[in-house]
Structure formats: C-alpha cells, structure tokens
C-alpha positions in Angstrom: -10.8 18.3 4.2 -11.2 17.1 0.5 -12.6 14.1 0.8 -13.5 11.6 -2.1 -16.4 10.4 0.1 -19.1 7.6 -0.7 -18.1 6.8 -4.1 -18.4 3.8 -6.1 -16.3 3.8 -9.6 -16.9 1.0 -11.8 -14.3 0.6 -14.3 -17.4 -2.2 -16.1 -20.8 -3.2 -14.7 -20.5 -7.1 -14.3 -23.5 -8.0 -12.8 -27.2 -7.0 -12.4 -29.7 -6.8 -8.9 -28.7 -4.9 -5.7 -25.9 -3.3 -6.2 -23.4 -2.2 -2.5 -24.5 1.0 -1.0 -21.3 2.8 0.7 -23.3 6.0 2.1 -22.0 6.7 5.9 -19.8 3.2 5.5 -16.9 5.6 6.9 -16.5 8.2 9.0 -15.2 11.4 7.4 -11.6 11.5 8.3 -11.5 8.7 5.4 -10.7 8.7 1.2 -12.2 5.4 -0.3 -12.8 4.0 -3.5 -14.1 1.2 -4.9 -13.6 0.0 -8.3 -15.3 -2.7 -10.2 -13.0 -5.1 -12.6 -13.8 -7.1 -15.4 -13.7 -10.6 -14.2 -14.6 -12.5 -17.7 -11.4 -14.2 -18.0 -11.5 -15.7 -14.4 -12.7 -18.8 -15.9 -9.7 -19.3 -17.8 -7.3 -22.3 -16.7 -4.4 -20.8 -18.1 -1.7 -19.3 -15.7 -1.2 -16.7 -17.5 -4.5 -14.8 -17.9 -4.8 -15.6 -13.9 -1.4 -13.7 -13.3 -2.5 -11.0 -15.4 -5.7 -10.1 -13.6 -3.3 -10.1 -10.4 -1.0 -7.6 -12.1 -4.0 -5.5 -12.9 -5.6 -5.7 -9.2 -2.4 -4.8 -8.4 -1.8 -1.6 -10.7 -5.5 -0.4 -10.4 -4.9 -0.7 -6.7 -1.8 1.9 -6.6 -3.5 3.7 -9.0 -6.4 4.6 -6.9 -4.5 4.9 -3.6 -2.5 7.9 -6.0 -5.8 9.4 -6.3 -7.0 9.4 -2.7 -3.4 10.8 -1.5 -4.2 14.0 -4.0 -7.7 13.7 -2.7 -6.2 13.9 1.2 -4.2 16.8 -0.6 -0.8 14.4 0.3 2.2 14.1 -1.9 1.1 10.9 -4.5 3.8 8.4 -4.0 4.2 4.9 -4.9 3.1 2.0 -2.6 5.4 -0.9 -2.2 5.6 -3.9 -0.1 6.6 -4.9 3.2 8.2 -8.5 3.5 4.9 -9.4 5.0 3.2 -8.4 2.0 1.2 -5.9 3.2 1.3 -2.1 1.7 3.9 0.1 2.9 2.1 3.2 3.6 3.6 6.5 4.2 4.4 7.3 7.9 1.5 10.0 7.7 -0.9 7.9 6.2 -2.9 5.0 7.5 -4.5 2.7 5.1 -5.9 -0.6 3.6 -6.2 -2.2 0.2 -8.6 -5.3 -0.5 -9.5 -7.1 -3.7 -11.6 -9.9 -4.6 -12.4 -11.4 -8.2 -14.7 -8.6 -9.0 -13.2 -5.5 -7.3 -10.4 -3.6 -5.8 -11.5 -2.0 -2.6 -8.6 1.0 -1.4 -9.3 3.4 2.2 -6.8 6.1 3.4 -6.9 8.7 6.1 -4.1 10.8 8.0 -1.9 9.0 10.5 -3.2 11.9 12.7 -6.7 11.4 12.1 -7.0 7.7 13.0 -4.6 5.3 14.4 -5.9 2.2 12.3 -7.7 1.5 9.4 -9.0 -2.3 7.8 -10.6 -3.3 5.2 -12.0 -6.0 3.2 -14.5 -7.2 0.2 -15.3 -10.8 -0.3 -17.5 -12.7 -2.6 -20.4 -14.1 -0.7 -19.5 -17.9 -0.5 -22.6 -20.7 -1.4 -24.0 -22.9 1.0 -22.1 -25.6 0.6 -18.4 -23.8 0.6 -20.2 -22.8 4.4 -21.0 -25.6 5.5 -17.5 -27.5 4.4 -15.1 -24.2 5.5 -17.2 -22.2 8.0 -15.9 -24.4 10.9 -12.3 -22.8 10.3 -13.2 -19.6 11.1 -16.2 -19.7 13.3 -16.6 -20.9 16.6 -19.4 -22.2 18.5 -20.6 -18.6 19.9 -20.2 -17.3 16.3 -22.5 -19.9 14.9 -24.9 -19.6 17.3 -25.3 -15.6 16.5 -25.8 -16.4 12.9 -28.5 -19.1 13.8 -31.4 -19.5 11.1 -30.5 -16.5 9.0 -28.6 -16.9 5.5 -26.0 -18.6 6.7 -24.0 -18.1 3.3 -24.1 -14.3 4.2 -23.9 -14.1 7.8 -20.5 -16.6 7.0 -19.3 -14.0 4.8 -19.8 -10.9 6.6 -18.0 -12.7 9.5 -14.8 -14.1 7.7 -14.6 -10.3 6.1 -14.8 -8.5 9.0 -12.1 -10.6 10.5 -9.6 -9.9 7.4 -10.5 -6.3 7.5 -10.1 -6.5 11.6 -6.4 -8.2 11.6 -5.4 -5.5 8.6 -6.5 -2.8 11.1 -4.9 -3.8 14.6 -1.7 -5.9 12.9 0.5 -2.9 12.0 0.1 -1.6 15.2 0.5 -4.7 17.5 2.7 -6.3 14.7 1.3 -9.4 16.6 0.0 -12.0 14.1 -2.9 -13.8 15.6 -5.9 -15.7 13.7 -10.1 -16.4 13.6 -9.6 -18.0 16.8 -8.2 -15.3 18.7 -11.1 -13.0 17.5 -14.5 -13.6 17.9 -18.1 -11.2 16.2 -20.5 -10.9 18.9 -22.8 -8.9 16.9 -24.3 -8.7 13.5 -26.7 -5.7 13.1 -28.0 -5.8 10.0 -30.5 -2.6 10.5 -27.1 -0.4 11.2 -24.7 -2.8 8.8 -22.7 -2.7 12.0 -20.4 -5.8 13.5 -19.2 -6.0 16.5 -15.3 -7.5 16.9 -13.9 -8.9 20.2 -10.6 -10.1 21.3 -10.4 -13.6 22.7 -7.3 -13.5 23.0 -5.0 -9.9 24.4 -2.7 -9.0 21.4 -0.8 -6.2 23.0 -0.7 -4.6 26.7 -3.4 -2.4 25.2 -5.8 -4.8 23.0 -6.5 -6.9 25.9 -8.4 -9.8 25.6 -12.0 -8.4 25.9 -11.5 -5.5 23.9 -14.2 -4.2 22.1 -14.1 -2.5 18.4 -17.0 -2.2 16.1 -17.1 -1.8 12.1 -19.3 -1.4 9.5 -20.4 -4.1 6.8 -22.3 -3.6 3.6 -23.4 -5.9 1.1 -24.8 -6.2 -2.7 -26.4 -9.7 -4.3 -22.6 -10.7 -4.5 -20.5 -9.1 -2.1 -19.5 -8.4 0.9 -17.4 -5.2 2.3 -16.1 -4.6 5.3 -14.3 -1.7 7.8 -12.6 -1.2 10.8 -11.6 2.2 11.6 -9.1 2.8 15.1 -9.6 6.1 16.5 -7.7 8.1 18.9 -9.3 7.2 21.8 -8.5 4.4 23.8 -10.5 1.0 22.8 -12.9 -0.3 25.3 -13.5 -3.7 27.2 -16.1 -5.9 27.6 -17.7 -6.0 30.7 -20.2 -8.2 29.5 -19.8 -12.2 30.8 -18.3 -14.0 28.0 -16.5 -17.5 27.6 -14.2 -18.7 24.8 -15.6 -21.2 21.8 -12.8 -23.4 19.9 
C-alpha cells in the first residue's frame, strides 16, 4: 500500500522549540497529513479576516484529503458535508479532519482496513483557561490521574482525545454522547498512549466499559490526538471502576 506515512508539511513555520513528532502515531493502514497555517491575522477583530482563515482551513483541508485518496491510490473526490457537519466520506473510506488556529490535521484509510478512525489537534490551553473550563470536561477520576503533573497539558491531551474519540465511534453508533459519558483512565506519556473508556454503553456493542486506546503527541504548543477502530471486536474492562460526575 502507498502510504504517505509520518509526514509533517508545513505550508509556514510559525513558531520555534519542540516541534510534534508523528513517527509510529498510526498504524500503517492510515494516510495522514498535517499542515501548518499562517495564523498572523488571528489577532484581527474584523469578521472578515476570521471568516477567511475558516475558508482557508476549509479548502486546505479538502485539498489534502485529495492527496491522501491518490496516496491510498482511490479515486480523488470532493468532501462535502453531512447536516451534522461532519465530512461525508466515501463509503470506502474512513476518515477524520481536525484544525485548530495553527494547523489542519486530515487521516484516511480504507473502509476495509479499519472500521473507525478520529482525530484531533488542539492548542495547549494556559493555566488559568484549566482551572476555569477543565471542570466541564473532566471528572473527579480524570483529575485525579492528572494529579501534580502540568495540568495545562494533561487538560489538553484529555479534552483532545475525547474530540478525536467521539469523531471515531459517532458515525458508527450515530449516537451523540458527551465528556461525561467517556472517561481517560490512562495517560502514558513514555508510549504517548491514552487510554478511553465508556461510562456510559453507546450501542449494543460499545458497552459501557469498553475499552479503546489511542495515541497522543505533543510540541511546545500542541496537542494531537488518534483513535483508530479495528476489525476486531473492542474489549471491556474488567477492572473495578465507578462513575465521577
């Protein structure tokens, strides 16, 4: 399979220090790219410019999912909406688009490769959006696992992977559900692994208890994350476990 494989393209460079490492952040059954977008104009009030650089996340988006179909060697087709807003992907295609004020973020694989695919890149919040927001989308288990690490971070890598977990399970349960009815019971930072469980069941297969893990990466200022849902059939928790509102 031709596969554009652990590749970063920066369309402009718009920051220095660390800068996120993709190597092995899929499996090989996926196409990714990543692109890097001039954000200067972000600190503009006027509507205008702000619609623009939507229009542009937009276009560059579709643009490089064009590139990954040819890459897959599948027909290159346009990708429109579903009412929900999400991408409407080809039936043989699953995939995921993300963007944040710095970058677009696109996967694809064959349908008959994986089953689901999610992703998501976020800018790493400050301290003090965490402590005001973080009580939205974490509960009291969650908060406990990030204990005295960087809270900022952990926070980040935990609301990510929770956009990038509902992108991967929702077309197939086509069951909206929320940070509640999810819950990260591991952060590995050695691996760049999280681990995603269902506090809630979604489906008569994603019970409540079910089990997926994805990857996370992370530069000086963001966060990326993935869920990919294989063929085989996801597993439960046997572990004791109680729910945290």
């Amino acid at each position: 399979m031709n596969n554009t494989g652990n590749r970063i393209k920066a369309a402009s460079e718009n920051h220095t220090g660390r800068v996120m490492n993709l190597l092995n952040f899929f499996s090989d059954k996926v196409a990714y790219e990543m692109l890097c977008l001039r954000t200067n104009h972000l600190s503009s009030q006027r509507i205008e410019d702000r619609r623009s650089f939507r229009l542009t996340q937009f276009v560059a988006a579709r643009a490089s999912a064009k590139r990954l179909f040819r890459a897959l060697g599948l027909p290159s087709v346009e990708i429109s909406r579903r009412p929900d807003g999400s991408p409407d992907w080809p039936s043989s295609v699953v995939g995921s688009i993300a963007h944040s004020n710095s970058h677009v973020f696109v996967a694809i694989a064959r349908r008959e490769d994986l089953r689901g695919l999610g992703i998501d890149v976020e800018t790493i919040i400050s301290p003090k959006v965490h402590a005001e927001i973080s009580p939205i989308y974490l509960n009291k288990n969650e908060i406990s696992l990030i204990g005295q690490a960087d809270k900022a971070l952990a926070s980040t890598i935990c609301f990510s992977a929770k956009e990038a977990f509902f992108k991967c399970l929702y077309p197939l349960t086509k069951h909206y559900f929320d940070f509640k009815d999810i819950e990260v019971t591991n952060l590995n930072y050695a691996a760049s692994r999280v681990t995603m469980r269902l506090t809630n069941a979604l489906s008569h297969e994603f019970l409540q208890g079910s089990v997926l893990e994805g990857s996370f990466r992370y530069d000086d200022h963001n966060v990326a994350t993935a869920f990919e849902l294989s063929k085989e059939p996801v597993s439960i928790s046997l572990f004791a476990w109680h729910r945290a509102d």
